[in-house]
N, C-alpha and C positions, 0 to 999 in steps of 0.2 A: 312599421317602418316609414310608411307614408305620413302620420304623424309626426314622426320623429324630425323629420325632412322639414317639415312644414315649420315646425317650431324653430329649428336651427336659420331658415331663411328669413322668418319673420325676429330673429333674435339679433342677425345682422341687419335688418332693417331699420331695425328701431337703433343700433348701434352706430351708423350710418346720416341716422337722421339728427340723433345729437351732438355728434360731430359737425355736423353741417352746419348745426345751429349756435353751438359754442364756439367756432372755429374763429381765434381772432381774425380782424380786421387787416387789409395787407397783400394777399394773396400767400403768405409764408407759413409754412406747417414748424412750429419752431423747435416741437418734441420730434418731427420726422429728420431735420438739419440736425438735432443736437444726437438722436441713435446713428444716424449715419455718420456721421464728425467721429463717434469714439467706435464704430465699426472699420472707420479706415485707419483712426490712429491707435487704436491699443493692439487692434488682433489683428492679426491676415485674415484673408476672409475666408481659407476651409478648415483653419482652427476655432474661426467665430461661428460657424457656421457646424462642426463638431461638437462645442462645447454646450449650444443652443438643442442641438438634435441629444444629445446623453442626456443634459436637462429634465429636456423634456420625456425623454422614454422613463429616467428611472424615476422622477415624480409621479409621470402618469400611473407609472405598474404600481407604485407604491400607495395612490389614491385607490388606486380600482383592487387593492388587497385590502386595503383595511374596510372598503364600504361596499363593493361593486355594484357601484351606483354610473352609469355611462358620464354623469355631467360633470360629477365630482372628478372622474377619470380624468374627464377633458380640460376643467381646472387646472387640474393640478400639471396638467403637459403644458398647458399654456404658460403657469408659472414657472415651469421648469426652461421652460425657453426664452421669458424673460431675464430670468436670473443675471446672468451672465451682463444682460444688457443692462439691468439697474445699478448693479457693481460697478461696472466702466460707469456711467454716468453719473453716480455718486462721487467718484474718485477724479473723473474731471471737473465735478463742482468745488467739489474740497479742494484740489488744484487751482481754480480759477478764484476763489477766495484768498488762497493765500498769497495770489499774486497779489489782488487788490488790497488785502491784508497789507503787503509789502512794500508800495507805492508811497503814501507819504514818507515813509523810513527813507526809501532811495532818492525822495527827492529832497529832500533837507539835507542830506549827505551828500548830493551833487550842489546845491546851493553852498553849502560850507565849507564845500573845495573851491570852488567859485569863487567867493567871499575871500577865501584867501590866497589867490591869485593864479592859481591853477587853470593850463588851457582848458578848453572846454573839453577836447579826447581824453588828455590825459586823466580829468575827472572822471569821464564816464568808465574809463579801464579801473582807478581808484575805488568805483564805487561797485562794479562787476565785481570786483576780488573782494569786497568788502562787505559788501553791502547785506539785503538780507536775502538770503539761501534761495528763497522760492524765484526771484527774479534774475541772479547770477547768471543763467545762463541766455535769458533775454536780452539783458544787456551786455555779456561778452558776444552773442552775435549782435548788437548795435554798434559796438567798437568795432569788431572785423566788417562789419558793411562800409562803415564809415571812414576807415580806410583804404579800404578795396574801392568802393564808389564815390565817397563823398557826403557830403551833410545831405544833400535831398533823398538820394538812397538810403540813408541811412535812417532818417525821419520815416519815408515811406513804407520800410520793409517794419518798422515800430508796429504798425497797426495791423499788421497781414495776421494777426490771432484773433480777429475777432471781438476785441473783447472791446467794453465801453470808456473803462480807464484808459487803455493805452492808447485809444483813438485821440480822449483828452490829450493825455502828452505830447503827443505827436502832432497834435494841431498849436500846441503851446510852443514846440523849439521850434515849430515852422514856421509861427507867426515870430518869435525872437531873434530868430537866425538868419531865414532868410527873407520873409516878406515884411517885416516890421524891424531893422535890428538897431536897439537903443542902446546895449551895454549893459543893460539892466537886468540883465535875466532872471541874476540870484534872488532880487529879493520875491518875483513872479515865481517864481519855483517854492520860495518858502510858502507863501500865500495860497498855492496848488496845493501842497501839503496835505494843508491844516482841512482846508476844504474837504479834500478827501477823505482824512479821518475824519472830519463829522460825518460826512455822507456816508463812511462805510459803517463809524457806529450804529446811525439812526436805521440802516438796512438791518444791522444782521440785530437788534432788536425784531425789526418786522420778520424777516425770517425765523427769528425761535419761535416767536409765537406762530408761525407756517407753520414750521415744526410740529407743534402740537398738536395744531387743527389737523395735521396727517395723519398722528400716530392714531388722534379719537377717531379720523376717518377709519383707519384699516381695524381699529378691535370693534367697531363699529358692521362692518361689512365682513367681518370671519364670526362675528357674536352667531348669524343664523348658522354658521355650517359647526361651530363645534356646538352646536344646541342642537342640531340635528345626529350628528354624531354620538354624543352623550345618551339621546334617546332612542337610540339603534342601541346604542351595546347595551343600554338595559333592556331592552326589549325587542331583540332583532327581527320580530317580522314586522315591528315597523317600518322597515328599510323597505321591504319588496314590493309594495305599491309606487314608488320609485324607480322601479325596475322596470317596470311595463311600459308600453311604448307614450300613452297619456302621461304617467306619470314623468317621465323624462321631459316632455314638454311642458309639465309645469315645473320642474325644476328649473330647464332655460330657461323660461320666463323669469324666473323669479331670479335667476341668476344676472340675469340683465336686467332688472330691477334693483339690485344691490349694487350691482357695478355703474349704473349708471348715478347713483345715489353716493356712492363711494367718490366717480368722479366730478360727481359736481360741489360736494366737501372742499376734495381737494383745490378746487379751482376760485371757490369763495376764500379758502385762505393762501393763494398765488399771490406772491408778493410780483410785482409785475418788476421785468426787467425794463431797463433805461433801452431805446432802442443806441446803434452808433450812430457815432459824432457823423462820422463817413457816411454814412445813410443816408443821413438828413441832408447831407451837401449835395 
């Protein structure tokens, strides 16, 4: 047991230390901002916090039956307790894509209300009803800001998502509207556009190939445990030196050996995010 202890603290240690070492530049944990972001906004927190704990119990029982191997066990809770949390932040990525996805569409369609003489509210309600699906409801609260408080509210409350696009915009009708205003807006909107779509093509090129480099990370980093699996059911007293409190400690190691090999894959193919506009000011 004393080994067993010994291995688990030295497993966080060295987990610990490459976190330290990897950790960007900043002071900001951006994978700790983005689980909490979709732990406040998808779930309450003792259904997140339910669905994390079931998770993890029926993973874990279901490792510790097919091998019962303590490490594998503990795997497999760990995964079971991510789960939940990978799903939400899958789905606010694929979210936060289609916004940005949506962005030149909405803004050539505010420029082409514009263009043909349309106020500038009345465009933006035009282009809420209209425009594409992922942003509608973005921009119907831009129209109710903007007549409840005004253009600067309404500019301001644009960027309160976060995101690196809408900071863009929102520094763009600021500067058009209210601290630069020339009349010109539409054809600076088309010109935003285009911009966009190239910068969103040339990204989600670098993201598929992220992509890849992921999937080869994770068959990469499950290759040792179903090659260890495979040769337990052919031969199960394989398994039981495994079992023993030494062998358990070279399982953790070697557990955090692959995970640590796993995250550092995944990190050489991180397409690095733009930080915001709002930041840098």
């Amino acid at each position: 047991m004393t080994g067993f202890l010994l291995g688990l603290v030295f497993a966080g240690g060295v987990g610990l230390l490459w976190r330290g070492l990897t950790r960007p530049g900043g002071g900001e944990d951006r994978t700790l901002r983005r689980l909490v972001a979709v732990y406040r906004r998808k779930l309450p927190p003792p259904r997140f916090i339910a669905i994390g704990v079931f998770g993890a119990v029926v993973v874990g029982l279901l490792a510790w039956s097919v091998a019962r191997i303590p490490v594998l066990a503990a795997l497999g809770a760990v995964a079971g307790a991510y789960a939940p949390v990978a799903v939400g932040l899958r789905r606010r990525e694929a979210a936060r894509r289609e916004r940005e996805r949506g962005w030149p569409a909405a803004l050539a369609q505010l420029a082409d209300a514009l263009e043909a003489g349309i106020a500038f509210p009345a465009a933006v309600a035009l282009v809420a009803e209209g425009g594409p699906e992922s942003l509608r409801a973005e921009l119907a609260a831009f129209h109710a800001r903007l007549r409840a408080g005004g253009l600067a509210a309404a500019i301001a409350g644009l960027g309160e998502g976060g995101e690196r696009t809408s900071d863009t915009v929102a520094l763009l009708l600021r500067a058009g509207l209210l601290e630069l205003p020339s009349g010109g807006l539409a054809p600076v909107l088309r010109e935003l556009a285009e911009v966009l779509s190239e910068r969103f093509g040339a990204r989600e090129k670098a993201r598929s190939r992220a992509s890849t480099l992921r999937l080869e990370a994770a068959v990469l980093a499950l290759s040792p445990i179903a090659l260890l699996l495979l040769v337990g059911a052919a031969s199960p007293g394989y398994l039981d030196a495994y079992r023993t409190a030494g062998g358990t400690v070279v399982a953790a190691v070697g557990a955090v050996v692959i995970f640590g090999c796993y995250l550092l894959m995944r990190r050489l193919g991180r397409v690095p995010e733009p930080r915001r506009t709002e930041a840098r000011r």
